[in-house]
C-alpha positions, 0 to 999 in steps of 0.5 A, spaced: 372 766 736 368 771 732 371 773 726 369 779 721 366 778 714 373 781 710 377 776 715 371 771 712 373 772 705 380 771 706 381 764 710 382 758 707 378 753 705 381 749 712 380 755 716 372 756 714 371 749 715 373 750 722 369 756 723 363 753 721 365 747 726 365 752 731 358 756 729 355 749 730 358 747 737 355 753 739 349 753 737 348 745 739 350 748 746 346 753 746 339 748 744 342 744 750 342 749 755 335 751 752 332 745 752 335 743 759 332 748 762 325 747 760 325 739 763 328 735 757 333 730 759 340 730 758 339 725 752 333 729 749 336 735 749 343 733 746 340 728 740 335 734 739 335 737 731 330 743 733 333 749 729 334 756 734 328 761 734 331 766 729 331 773 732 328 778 727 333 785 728 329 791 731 327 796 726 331 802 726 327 809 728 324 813 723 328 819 721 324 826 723 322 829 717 323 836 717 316 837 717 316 833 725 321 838 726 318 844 725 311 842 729 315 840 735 319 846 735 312 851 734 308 846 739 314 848 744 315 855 742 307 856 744 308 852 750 313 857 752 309 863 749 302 861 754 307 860 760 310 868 758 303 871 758 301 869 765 307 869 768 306 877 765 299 877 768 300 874 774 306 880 776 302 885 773 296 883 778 300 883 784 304 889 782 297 892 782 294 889 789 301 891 792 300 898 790 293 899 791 295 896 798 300 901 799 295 906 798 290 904 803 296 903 809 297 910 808 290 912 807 290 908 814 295 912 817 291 918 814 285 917 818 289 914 824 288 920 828 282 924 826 280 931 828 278 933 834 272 938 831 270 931 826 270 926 831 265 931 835 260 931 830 256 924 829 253 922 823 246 920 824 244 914 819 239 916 814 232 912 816 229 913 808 235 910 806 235 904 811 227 902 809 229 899 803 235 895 799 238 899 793 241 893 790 239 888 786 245 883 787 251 884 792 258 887 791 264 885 787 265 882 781 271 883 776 269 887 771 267 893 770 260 896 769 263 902 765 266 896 761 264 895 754 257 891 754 256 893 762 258 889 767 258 881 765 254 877 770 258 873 775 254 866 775 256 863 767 249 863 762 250 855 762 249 855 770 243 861 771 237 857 770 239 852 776 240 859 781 233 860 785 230 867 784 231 871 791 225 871 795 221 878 796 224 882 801 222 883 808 220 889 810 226 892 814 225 893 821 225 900 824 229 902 828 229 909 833 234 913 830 241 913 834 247 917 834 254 914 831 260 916 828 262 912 821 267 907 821 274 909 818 278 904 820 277 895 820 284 891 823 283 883 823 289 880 826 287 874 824 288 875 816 293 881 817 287 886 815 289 893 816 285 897 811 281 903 810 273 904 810 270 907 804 263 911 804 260 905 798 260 900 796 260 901 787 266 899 783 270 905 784 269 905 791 272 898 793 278 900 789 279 905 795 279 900 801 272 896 804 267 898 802 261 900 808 253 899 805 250 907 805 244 906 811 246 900 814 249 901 820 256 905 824 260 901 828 257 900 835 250 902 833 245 897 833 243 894 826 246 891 821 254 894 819 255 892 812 263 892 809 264 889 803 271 889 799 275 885 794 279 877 795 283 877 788 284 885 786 285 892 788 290 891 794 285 883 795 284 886 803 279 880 804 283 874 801 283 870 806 276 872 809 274 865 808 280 863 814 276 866 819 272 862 824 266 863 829 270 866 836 275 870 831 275 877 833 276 883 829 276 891 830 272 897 827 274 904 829 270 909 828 276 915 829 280 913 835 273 909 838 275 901 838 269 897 837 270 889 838 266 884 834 266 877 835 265 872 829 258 868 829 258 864 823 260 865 816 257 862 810 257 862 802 251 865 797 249 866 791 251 875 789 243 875 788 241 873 796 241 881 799 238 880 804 243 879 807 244 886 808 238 887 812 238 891 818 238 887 824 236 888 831 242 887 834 248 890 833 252 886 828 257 887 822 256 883 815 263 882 812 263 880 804 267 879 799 266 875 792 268 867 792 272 863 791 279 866 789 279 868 782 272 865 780 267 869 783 261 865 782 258 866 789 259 870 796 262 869 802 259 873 808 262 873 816 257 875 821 259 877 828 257 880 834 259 887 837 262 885 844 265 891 846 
């Protein structure tokens, strides 16, 4: 029976009497029901005097000030505010490589089918040029080198001292002079790579499609054929370079010749080992492309093999 404090105030003596009597029934059942079912006997447990543990009553929450509130509310705003800037970021950076791919498809499609008079005259690669490398690091990175401060260094200032300095460059390995067309073209099923090959391998070049090594090799000719193109920019032709495996083919053409290349091995290095750009002795191809996706530390290259 419970009773509200205006109802307390306007019992009778008799009534308040018979209240209090009530209130203490219950608190002697409920010390009963306690002590009993910690083990005490039933005698024990009636007779017992131990005054109920007194719960003390939860504090309310404070209030948020005004100033809480106006903290949450910019935290949320800059949270919002973050979340808005690389969502913007990152539609403009596809926006970007679906034009630029755009572009290259069509520039595909331009040197599908190249004349008759082009296609009969062979470029002869220049032998001056294949003596030497001309760079000191390899193709890629992000920024520009018209940028202001030039091009800023692909591996952070704090890891540089930890990157072994390049070995002397081999002589190149001299090759008699061979005939050969320039290659227009590069399709990789596997990757879904149908891209243009640009003469070049400098900042504007690799904006156009992949880029080809100036003295390196044409396409079915003995030596070392270089393409290097972007993963995460102007159009990411090689965005998924990483996924290809020694057995994967892929195809180079030079006009409406087909070379066939076959996938030896692929491997990840540091933007200062050119040699990998070296001629070779047989006839190969080297694809490389920065590495990993987005970062650009280091760079991935695929050698294959000419098998057709």
């Amino acid at each position: 029976m419970a009773f509200g404090q205006q109802k307390l105030d306007n019992l009778s003596v008799e009534e308040l009497e018979r209240v209090l009597k009530l209130k203490q029934r219950e608190i002697r059942k409920e010390r009963f029901l306690r002590l009993s079912a910690a083990g005490a006997s039933r005698n024990a447990a009636l007779l017992s005097t131990e005054p109920l543990p007194v719960e003390k009553p939860a504090r309310p929450p404070k209030p948020k000030t005004l100033a809480d509130r106006l903290l949450t509310m910019v935290e949320v705003a800059a949270v919002i505010g973050l979340l808005v800037i690389l969502g913007i970021s990152y539609n403009n950076l596809r926006s970007l490589n679906r034009d630029m791919a755009a572009t290259q498809s069509a520039m595909v499609a331009a040197t599908a089918a190249p004349s008759v008079a082009a296609s009969a005259a062979p470029l002869a690669m220049p032998a001056a040029e294949s003596a030497s490398l001309p760079f000191d690091r390899l193709p890629g990175g992000h920024t520009s080198p018209t940028s202001a401060g030039g091009a800023v260094p692909d591996i952070p200032a704090h890891l540089q001292n930890w990157v072994q300095p390049r070995s002397t460059i081999a002589p190149a390995i001299e090759a008699p002079e061979q005939q050969a067309a320039p290659g227009t073209r590069i399709v990789i099923p596997k990757i879904n790579v149908d891209a243009p090959i640009i003469e070049g391998v400098t900042w504007e070049d690799l904006k156009k499609g992949v880029g080809h090594l100036p003295g390196s090799a044409f396409p079915g000719q003995r030596g070392n054929l270089y393409l290097a193109a972007h993963n995460d920019i102007f159009g990411e032709i090689f965005r998924y370079l990483d996924k290809l495996e020694p057995g994967d083919r892929y195809y180079i053409y030079a006009g409406d010749t087909k070379y066939t290349y076959e996938v030896r091995e692929k491997r990840i290095i540091n933007p200062t080992d050119v040699e990998v750009m070296l001629p070779t002795t047989g006839p190969v191809a080297t694809l490389q492309t920065c590495y990993p996706y987005l970062i650009d530390t280091h760079r991935l290259v695929v050698v294959a093999d000419l098998v057709e």
